[in-house]
VOPAGU-2260 file (C-alpha; in pm, 1 decimal, decimal comma):
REM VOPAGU-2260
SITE   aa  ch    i         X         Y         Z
SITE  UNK   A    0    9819,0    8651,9    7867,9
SITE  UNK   A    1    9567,1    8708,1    8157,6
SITE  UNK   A    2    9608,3    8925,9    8427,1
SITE  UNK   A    3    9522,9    8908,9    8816,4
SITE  UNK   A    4    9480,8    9127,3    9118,3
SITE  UNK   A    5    9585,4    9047,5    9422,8
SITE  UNK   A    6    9626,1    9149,0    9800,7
SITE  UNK   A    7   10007,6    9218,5    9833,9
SITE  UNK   A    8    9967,4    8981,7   10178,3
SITE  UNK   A    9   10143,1    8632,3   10062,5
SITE  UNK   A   10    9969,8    8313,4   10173,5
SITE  UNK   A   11   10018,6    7964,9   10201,5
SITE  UNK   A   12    9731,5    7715,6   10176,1
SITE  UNK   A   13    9809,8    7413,0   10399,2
SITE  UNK   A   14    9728,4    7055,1   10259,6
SITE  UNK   A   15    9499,7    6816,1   10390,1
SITE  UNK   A   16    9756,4    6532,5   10285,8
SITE  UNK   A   17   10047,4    6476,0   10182,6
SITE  UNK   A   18   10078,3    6477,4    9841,8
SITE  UNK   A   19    9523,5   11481,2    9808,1
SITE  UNK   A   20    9542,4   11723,5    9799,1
SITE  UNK   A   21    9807,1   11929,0    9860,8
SITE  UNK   A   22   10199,3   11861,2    9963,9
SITE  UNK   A   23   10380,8   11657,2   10177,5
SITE  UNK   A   24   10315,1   11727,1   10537,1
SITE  UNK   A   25   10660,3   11906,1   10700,8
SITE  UNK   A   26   10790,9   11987,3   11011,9
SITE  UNK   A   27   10601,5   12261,0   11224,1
SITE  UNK   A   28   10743,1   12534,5   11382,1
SITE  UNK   A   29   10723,8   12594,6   11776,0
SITE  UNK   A   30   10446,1   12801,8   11932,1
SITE  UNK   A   31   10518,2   13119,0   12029,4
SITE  UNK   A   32   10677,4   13200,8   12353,2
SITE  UNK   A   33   10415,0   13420,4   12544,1
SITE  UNK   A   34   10565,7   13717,0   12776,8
SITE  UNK   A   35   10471,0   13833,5   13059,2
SITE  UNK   A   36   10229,2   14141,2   13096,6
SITE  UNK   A   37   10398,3   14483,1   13207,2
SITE  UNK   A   38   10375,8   14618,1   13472,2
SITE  UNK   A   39   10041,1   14854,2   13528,1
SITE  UNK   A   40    9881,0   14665,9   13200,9
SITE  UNK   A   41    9545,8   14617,3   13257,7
SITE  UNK   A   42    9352,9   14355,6   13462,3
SITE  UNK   A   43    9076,1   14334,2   13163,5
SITE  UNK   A   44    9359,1   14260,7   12921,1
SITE  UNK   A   45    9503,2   13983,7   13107,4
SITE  UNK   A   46    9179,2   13834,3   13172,0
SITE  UNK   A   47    9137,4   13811,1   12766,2
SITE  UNK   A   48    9487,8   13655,0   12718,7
SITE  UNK   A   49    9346,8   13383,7   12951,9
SITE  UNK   A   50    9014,1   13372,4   12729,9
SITE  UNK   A   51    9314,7   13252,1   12426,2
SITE  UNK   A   52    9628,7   13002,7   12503,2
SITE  UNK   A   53    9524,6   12918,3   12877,0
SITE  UNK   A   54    9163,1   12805,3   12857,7
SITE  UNK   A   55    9359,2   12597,2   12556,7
SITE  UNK   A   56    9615,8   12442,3   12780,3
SITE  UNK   A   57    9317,4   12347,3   13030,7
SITE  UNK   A   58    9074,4   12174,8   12763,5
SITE  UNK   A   59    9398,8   11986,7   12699,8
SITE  UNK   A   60    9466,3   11876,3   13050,6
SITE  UNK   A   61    9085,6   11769,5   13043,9
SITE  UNK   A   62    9110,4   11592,5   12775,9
SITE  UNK   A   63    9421,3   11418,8   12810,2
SITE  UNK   A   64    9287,0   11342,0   13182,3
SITE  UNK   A   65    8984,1   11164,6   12955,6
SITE  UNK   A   66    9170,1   10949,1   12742,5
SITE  UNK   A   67    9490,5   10827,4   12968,9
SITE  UNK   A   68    9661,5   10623,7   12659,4
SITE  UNK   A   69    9562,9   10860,7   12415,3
SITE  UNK   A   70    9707,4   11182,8   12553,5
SITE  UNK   A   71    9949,2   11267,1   12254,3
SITE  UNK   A   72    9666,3   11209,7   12036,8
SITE  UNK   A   73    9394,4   11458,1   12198,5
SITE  UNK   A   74    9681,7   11732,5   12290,4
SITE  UNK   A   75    9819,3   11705,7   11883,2
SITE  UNK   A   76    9420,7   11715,1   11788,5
SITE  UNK   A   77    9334,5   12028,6   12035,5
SITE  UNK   A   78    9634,3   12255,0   11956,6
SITE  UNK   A   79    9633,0   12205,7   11592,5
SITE  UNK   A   80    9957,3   12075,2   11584,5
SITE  UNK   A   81    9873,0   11894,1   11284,1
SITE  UNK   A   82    9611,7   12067,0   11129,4
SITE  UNK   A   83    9318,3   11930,6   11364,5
SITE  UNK   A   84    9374,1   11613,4   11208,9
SITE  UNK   A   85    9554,7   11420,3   11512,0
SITE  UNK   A   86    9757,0   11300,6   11276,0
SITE  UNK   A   87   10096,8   11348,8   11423,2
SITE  UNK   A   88   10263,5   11131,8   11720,7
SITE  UNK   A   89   10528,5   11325,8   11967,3
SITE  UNK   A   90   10717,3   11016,5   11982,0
SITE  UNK   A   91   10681,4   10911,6   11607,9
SITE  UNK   A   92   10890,6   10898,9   11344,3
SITE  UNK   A   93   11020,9   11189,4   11140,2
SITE  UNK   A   94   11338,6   11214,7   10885,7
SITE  UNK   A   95   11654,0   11337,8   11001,9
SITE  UNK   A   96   11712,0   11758,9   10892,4
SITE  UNK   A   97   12010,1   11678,6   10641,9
SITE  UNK   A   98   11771,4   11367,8   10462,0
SITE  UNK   A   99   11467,4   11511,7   10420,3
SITE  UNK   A  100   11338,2   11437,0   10102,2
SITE  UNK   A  101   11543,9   11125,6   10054,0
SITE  UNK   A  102   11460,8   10775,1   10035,5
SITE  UNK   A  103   11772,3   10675,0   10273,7
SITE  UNK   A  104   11664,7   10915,1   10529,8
SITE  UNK   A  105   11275,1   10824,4   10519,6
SITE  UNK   A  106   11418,3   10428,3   10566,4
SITE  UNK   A  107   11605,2   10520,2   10814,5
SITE  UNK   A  108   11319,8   10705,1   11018,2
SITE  UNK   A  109   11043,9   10466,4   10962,2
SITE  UNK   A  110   11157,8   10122,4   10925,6
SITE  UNK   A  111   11216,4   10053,1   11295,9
SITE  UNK   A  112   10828,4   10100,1   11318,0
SITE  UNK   A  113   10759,2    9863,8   11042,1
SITE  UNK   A  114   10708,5    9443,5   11151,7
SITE  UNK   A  115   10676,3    9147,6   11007,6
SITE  UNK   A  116   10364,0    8970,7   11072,9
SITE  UNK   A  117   10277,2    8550,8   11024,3
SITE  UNK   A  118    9948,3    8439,6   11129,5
SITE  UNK   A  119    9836,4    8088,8   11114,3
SITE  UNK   A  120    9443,5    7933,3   11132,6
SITE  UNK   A  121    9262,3    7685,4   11011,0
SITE  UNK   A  122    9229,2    7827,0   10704,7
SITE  UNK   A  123    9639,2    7793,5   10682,0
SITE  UNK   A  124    9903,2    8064,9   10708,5
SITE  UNK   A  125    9969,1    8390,6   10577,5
SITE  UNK   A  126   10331,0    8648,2   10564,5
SITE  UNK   A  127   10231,0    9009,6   10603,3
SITE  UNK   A  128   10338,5    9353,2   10739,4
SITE  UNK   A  129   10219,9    9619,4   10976,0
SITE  UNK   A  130   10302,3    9971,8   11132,6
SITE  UNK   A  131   10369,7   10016,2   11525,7
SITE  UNK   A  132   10133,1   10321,7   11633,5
SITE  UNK   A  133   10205,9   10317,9   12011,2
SITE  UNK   A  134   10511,2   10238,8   12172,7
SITE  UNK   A  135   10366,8    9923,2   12405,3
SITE  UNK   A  136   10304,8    9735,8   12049,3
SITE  UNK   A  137    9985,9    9826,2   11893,3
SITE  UNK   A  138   10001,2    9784,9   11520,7
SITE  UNK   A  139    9791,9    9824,6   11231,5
SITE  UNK   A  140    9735,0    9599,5   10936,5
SITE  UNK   A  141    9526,8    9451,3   10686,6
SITE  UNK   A  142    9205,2    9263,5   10819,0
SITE  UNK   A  143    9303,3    8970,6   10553,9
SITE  UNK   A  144    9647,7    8924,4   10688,5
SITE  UNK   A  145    9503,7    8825,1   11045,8
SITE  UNK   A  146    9149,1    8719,0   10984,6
SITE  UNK   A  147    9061,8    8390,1   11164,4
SITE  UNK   A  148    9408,6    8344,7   11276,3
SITE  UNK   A  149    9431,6    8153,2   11575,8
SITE  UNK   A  150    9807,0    8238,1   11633,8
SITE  UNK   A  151   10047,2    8553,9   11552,8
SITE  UNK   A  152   10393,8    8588,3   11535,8
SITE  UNK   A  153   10504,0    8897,8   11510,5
SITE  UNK   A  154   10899,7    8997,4   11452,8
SITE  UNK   A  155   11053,4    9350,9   11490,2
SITE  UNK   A  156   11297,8    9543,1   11272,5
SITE  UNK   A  157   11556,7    9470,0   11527,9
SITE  UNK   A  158   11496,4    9059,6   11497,8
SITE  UNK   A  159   11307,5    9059,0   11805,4
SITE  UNK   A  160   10967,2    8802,2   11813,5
SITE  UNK   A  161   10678,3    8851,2   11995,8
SITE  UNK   A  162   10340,8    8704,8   12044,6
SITE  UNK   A  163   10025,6    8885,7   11935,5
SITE  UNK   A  164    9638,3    8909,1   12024,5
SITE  UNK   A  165    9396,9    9044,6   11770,0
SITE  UNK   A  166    9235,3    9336,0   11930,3
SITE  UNK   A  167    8982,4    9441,1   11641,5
SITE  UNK   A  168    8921,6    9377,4   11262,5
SITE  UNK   A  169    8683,5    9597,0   11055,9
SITE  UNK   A  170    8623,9    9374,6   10716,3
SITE  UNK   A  171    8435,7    9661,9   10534,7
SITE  UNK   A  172    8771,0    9851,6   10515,7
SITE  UNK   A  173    9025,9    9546,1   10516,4
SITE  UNK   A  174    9182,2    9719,7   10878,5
SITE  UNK   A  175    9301,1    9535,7   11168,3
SITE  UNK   A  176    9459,0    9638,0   11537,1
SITE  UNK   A  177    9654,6    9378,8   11695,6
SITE  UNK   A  178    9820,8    9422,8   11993,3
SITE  UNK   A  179   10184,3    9293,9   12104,8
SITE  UNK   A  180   10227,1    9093,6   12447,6
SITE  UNK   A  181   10479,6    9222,5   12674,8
SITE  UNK   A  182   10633,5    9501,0   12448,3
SITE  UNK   A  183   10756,4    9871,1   12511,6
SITE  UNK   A  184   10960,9   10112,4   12423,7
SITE  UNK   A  185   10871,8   10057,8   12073,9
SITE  UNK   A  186   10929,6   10335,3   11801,6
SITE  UNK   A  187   10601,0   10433,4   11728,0
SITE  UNK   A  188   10491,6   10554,7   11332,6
SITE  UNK   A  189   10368,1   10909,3   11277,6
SITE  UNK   A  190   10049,3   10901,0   11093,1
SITE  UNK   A  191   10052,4   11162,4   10818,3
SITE  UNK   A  192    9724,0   11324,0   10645,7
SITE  UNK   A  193    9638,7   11193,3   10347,0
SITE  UNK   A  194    9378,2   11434,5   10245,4
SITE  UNK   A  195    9694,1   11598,2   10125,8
SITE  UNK   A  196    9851,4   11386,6    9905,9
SITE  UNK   A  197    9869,3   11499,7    9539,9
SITE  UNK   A  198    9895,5   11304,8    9224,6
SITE  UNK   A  199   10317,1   11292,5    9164,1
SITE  UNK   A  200   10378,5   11299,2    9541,2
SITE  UNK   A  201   10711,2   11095,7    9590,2
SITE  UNK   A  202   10624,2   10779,0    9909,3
SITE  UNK   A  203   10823,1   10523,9   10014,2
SITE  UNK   A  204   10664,9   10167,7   10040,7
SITE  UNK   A  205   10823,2    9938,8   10330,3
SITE  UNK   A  206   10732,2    9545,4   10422,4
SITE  UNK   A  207   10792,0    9192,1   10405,3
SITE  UNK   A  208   10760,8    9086,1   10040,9
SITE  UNK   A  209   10817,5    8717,2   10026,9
SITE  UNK   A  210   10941,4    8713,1   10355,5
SITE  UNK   A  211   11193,1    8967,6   10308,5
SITE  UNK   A  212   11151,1    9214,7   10610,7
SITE  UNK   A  213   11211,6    9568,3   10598,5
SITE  UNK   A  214   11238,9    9558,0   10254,6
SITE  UNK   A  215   11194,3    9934,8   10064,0
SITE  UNK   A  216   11066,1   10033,7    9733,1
SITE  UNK   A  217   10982,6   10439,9    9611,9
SITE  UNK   A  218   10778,5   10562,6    9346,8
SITE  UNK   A  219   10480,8   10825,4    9327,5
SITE  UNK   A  220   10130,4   10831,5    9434,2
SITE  UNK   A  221    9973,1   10754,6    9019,3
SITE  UNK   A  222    9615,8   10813,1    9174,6
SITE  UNK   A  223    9370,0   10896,1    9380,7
SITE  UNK   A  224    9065,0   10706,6    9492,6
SITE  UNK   A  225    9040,0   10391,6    9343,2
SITE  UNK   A  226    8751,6   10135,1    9432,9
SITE  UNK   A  227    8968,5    9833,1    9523,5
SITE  UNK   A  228    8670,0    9569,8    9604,4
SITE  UNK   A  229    8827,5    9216,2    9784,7
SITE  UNK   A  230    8642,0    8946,2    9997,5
SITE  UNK   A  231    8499,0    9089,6   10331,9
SITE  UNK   A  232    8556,7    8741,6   10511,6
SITE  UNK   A  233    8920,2    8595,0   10378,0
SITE  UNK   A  234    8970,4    8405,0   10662,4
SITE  UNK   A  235    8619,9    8215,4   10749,9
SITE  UNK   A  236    8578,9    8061,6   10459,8
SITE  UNK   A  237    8633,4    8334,8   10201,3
SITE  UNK   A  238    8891,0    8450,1   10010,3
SITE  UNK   A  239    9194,8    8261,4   10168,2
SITE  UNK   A  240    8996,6    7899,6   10053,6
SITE  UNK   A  241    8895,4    8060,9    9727,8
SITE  UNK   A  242    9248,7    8200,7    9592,8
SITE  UNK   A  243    9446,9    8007,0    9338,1
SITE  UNK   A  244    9803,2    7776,4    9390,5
SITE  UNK   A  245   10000,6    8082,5    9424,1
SITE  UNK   A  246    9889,8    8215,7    9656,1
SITE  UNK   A  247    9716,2    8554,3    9488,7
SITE  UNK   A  248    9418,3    8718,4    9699,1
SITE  UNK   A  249    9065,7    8744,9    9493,9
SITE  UNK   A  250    9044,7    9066,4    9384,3
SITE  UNK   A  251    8801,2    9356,6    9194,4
SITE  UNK   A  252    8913,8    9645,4    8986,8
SITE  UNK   A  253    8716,9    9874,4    8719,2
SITE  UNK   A  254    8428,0    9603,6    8699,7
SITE  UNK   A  255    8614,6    9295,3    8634,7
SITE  UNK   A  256    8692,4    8984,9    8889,5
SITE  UNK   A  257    9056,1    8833,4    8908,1
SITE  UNK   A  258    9232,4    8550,5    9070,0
SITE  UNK   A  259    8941,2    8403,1    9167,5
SITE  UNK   A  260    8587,0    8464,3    9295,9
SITE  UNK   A  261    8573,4    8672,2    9570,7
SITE  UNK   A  262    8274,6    8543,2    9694,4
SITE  UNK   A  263    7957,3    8674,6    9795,7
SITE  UNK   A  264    8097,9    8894,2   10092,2
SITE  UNK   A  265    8329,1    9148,1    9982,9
SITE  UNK   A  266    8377,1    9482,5   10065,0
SITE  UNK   A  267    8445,2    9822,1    9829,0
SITE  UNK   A  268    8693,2   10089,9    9995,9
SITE  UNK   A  269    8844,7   10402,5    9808,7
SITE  UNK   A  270    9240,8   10359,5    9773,3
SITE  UNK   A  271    9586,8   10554,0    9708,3
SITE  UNK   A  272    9714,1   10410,7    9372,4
SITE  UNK   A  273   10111,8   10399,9    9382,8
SITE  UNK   A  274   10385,1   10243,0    9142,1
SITE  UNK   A  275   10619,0   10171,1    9419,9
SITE  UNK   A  276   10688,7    9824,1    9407,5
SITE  UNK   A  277   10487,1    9615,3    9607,3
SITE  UNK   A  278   10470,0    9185,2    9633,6
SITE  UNK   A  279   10262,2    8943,2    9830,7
SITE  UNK   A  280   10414,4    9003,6   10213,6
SITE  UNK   A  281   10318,3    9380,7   10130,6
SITE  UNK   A  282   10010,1    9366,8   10306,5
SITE  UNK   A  283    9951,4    9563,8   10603,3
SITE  UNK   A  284   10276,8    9784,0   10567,4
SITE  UNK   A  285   10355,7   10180,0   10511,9
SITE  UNK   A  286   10335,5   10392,5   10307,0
SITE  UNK   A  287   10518,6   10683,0   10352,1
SITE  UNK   A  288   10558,3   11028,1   10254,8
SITE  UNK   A  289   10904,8   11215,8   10175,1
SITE  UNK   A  290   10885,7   11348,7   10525,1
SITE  UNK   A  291   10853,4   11041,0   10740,8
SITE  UNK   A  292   10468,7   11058,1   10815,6
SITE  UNK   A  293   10250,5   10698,1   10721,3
SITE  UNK   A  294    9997,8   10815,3   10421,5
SITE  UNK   A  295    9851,0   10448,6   10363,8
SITE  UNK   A  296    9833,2   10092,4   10445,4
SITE  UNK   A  297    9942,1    9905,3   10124,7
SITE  UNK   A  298    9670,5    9637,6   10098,1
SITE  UNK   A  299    9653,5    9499,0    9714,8
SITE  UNK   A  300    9838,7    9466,6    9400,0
SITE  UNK   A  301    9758,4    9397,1    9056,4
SITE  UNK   A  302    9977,3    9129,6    8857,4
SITE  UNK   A  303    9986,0    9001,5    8523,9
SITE  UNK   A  304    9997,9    8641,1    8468,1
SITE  UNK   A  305   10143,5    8414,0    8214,4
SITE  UNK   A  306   10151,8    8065,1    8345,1
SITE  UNK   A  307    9928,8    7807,4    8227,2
SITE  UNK   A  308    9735,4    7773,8    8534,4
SITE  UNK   A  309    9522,0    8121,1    8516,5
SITE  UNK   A  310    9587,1    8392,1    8746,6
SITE  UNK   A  311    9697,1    8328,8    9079,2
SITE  UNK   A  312    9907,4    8065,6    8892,5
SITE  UNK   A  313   10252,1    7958,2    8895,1
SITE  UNK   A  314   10331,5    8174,4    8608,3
SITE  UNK   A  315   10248,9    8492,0    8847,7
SITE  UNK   A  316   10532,5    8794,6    8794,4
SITE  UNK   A  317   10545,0    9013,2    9020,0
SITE  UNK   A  318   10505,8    9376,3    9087,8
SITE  UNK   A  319   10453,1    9583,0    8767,1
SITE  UNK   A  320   10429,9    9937,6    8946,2
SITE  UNK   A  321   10047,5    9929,5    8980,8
SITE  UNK   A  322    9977,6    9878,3    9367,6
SITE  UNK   A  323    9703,7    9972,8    9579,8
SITE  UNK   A  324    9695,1   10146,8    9930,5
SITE  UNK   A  325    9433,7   10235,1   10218,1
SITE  UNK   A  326    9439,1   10599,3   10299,2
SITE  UNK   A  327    9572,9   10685,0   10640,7
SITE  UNK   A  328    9278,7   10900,4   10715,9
SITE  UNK   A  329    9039,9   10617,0   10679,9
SITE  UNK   A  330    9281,3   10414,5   10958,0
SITE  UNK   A  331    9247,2   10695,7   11191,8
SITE  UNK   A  332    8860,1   10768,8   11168,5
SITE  UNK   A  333    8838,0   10377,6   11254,3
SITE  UNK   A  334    9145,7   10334,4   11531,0
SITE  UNK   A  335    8832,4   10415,0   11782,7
SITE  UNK   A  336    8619,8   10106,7   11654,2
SITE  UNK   A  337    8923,7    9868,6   11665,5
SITE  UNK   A  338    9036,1    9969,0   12009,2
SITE  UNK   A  339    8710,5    9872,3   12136,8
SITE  UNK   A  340    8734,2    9551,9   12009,2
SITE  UNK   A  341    8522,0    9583,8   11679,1
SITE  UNK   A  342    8504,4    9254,6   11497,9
SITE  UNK   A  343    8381,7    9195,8   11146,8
């Protein structure tokens, strides 16, 4: 038997002829209400309640004045709403109070901001996922579900299609943002902190396996910070021509090489090791936490094969529990880079 990683994105090759540290992240309670002085207090002591909460409220409005688009973002970061991680979206998703904890409820809460994604080039086509971080259609997914494409198709939980422009790729961590044309309203993802996930934490994996959108698996985060190294440039003439007849994405784990050679470009990033069940489609889509925040961007899984042609081979099974995920952290410290446009 011989084994094979791959990137849970499915692809097609056309022919030329016929032929983590801590819990789940919960809800937070409401600031305080602040009163009014009394009468007679004095002037001194007002003046240093203004020092406190007010000179907070006006950094905000600065801030928010700054960034137009991003106002959620900066007034979540300032207050602490999150930790100071700007993790959390006002708008985003979060699991109803009588299914917390449940798989049903985190579903239920998060699969209208999951898509399906098919991109097409001349490299061929590919089936992946993504997450919906803003409610006019910005998504996130994996850089090799979108690299080189030359047209994207992108469908909604709802059965709704749109058209999509790649707004930035960043190879090094296997990220792309691509943006959807003439969307809003959109139920946008809440991006959790995974700095905070522990070892046994319960997620919930959604995406397009095969196809199959909104399709759910749930297991537990196995481990933490595994180098996952895959080609840097899968869709210029890396790993998309190099992977074998079934479609499985060249692929590097513990010091070994599998389905394939992943060429001379490839790229090393530190990923969230989960047993949820993840196939080729995977790519691209959620990961999520018991509470409805996004902790990673599933990007790989590793397969055993048993078919006669090698890995990557028509004998490929499919998910044995060991699947692979970018940390949610590293999507935010780069959503700056890919706005602006960031290629490569």
């Amino acid at each position: 038997m011989t084994e094979s990683f791959r990137h849970s994105g499915e692809y097609h090759q056309q022919q030329a002829s016929p032929g983590h540290h801590g819990g789940t992240q919960g809800a937070y309670p409401p600031p305080p209400a602040y009163e009014p002085e009394p009468a007679g207090a004095p002037a001194a002591a007002h003046r240093r309640r203004a020092k406190g909460p007010v000179a907070l409220l006006a950094a905000v409005a600065l801030a928010a004045a700054a960034v137009g688009g991003g106002t959620a973002y900066a007034v979540q970061t300032l207050t602490g709403d999150d930790g100071g991680t700007g993790a959390r979206n006002v708008n985003g998703t979060s699991v109803s109070a009588g299914s917390k904890g449940t798989v049903s409820g985190v579903a239920a809460a998060v699969t209208p901001s999951t898509v399906e994604i098919n991109a097409s080039g001349n490299a061929g086509k590919s089936t992946g996922s993504g997450v919906i971080i803003t409610s006019d259609g910005e998504i996130v997914t994996n850089n090799h579900v979108v690299s080189g494409a030359t047209s994207i198709t992108v469908r909604t939980s709802d059965g709704k299609t749109y058209r999509a422009k790649t707004v930035g790729t960043d190879s090094k961590k296997d990220l792309a943002l691509i943006k959807l044309e003439g969307a809003s309203g959109l139920k946008a993802a809440s991006l959790g902190d995974s700095d905070k996930v522990q070892v046994g934490d319960e997620v919930v994996a959604i995406g397009s396996p095969e196809g199959l959108t909104g399709t759910v698996t749930s297991g537990i985060i196995s481990a933490l910070d595994r180098d996952v190294t895959v080609s840097a440039d899968p869709g210029k003439g890396g790993g998309q021509e190099q992977q074998g007849p079934g479609g499985g994405w060249p692929f590097e784990f513990g010091g070994q090489e599998f389905n394939g050679d992943t060429g001379s470009s490839k790229t090393t990033y530190k990923a969230l090791q989960t047993d949820a069940s993840l196939n080729p489609g995977n790519s691209g889509g959620a990961l999520i936490d018991m509470n409805g925040n996004i902790v990673g961007i599933n990007s790989a899984m590793y397969a055993p094969s048993s078919g006669s042609g090698g890995a990557g081979g028509s004998g490929d099974s499919g998910s044995v529990g060991l699947g692979f995920a970018i940390p949610v952290n590293t999507v935010k410290a780069d959503l700056a880079k890919l706005r602006a446009g960031a290629d490569g």
